[in-house]
DRENVEXMAR-385739 format. One record per residue: x negated, y negated, z negated of N, C-alpha, C in turn; residue number from 1; residue in one letter. Coordinates in steps of 0.05 Angstrom, whole numbers, plus 5000, padded with zeros to 4 digits. Layout:
BEGIN
((X Y Z) (X Y Z) (X Y Z) NUM "A")
...
This chain:
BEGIN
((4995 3114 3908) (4998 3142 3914) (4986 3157 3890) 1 "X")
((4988 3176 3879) (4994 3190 3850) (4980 3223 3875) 2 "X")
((4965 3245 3863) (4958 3260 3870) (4947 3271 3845) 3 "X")
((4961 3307 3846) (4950 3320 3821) (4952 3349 3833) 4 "X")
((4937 3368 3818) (4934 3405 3833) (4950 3415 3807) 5 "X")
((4972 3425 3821) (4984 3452 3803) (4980 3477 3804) 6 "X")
((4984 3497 3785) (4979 3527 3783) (5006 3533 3794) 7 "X")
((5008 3541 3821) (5036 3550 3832) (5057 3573 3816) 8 "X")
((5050 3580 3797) (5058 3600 3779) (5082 3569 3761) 9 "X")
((5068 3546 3760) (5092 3526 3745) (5114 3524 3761) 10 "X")
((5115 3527 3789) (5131 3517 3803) (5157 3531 3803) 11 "X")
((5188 3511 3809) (5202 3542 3801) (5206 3552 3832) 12 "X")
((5225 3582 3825) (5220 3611 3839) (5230 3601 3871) 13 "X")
((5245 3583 3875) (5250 3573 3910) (5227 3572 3920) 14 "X")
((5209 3549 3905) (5191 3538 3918) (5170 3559 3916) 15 "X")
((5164 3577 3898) (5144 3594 3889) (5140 3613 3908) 16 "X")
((5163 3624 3925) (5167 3641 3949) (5163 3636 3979) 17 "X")
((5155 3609 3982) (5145 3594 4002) (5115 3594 3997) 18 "X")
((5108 3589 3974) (5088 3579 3980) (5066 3601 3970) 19 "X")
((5038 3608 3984) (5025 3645 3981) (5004 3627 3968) 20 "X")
((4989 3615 3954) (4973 3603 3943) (4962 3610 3919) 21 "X")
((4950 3600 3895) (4953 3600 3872) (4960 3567 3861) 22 "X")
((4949 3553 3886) (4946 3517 3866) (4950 3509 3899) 23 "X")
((4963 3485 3886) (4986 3460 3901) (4975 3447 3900) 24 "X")
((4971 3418 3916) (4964 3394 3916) (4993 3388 3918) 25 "X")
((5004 3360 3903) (5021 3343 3892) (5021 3318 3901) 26 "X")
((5027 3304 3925) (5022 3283 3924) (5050 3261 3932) 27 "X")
((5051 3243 3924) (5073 3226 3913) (5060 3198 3930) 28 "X")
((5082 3197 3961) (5076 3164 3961) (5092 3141 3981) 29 "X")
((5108 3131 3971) (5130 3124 3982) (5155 3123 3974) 30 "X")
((5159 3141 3947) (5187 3162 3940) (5189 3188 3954) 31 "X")
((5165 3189 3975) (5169 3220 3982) (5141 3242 3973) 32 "X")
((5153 3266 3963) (5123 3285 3946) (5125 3312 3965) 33 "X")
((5097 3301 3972) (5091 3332 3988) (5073 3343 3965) 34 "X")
((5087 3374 3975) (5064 3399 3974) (5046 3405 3990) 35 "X")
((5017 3414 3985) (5006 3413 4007) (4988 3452 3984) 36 "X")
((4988 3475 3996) (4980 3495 3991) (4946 3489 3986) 37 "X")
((4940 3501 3976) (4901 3500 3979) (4896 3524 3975) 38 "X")
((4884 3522 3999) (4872 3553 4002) (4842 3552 3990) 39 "X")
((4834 3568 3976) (4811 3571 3961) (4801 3596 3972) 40 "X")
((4772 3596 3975) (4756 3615 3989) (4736 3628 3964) 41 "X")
((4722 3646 3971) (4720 3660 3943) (4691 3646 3932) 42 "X")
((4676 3636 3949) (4657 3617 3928) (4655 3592 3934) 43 "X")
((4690 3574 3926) (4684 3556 3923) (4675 3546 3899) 44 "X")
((4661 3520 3898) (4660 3524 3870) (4646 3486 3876) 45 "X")
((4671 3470 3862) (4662 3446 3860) (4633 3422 3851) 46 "X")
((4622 3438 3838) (4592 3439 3828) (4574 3439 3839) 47 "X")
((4586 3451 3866) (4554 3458 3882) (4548 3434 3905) 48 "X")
((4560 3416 3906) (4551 3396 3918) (4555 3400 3947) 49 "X")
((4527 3391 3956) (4511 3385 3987) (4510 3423 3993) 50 "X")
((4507 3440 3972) (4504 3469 3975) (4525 3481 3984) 51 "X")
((4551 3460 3985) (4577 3475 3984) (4587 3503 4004) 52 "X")
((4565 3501 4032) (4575 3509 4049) (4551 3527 4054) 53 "X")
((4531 3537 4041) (4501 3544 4047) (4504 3573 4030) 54 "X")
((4495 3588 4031) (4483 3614 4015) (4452 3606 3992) 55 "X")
((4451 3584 3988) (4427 3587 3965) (4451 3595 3941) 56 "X")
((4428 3612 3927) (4435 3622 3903) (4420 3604 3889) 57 "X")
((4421 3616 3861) (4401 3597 3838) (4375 3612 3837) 58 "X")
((4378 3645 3845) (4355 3649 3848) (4330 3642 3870) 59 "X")
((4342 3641 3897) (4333 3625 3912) (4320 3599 3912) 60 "X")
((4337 3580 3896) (4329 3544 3897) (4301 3550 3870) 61 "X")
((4305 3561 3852) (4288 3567 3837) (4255 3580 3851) 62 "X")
((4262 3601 3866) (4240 3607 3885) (4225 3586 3902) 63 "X")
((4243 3563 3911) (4233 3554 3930) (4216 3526 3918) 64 "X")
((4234 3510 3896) (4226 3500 3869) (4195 3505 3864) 65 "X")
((4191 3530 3862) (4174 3546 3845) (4145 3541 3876) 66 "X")
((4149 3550 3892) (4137 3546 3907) (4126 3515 3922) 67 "X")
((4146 3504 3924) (4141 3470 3926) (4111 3468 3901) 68 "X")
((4125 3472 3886) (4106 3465 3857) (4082 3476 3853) 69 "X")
((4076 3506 3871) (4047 3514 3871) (4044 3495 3894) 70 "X")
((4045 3488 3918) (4033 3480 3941) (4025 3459 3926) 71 "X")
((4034 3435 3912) (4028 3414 3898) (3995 3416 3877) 72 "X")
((3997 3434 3860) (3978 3440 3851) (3953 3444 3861) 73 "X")
């Protein structure tokens, strides 16, 4: 099975009108290739791990960081 994300702007204009997205999942397996839409929410952001779904900022983890590290002292 073969899986890759397109910028729906490559796709041509049939398929482009179906689908309200910006990026496609592609996946190929059998001889048959689905589209699958991905909906992206406004802070996703692959990087953030275990945080993915939490409100810490960087200023926050840094605060709390910061504080761990005086109680230690």
């Amino acid at each position: 099975m073969n899986e890759l994300v397109l910028n729906t702007s490559t796709l041509p204009e049939p398929l482009l009108r179906l689908i309200r997205t910006e990026k496609v999942k592609v996946r190929e397996a059998d001889g048959e290739i689905r589209l699958t839409p991905i909906l992206e929410t406004k802070g996703d952001c692959p990087l953030r791990g275990l945080a993915a779904d939490s409100n810490l900022t960087v200023d926050k983890f840094l605060a709390m960081t910061h504080d761990e590290t005086e109680m230690r002292t």
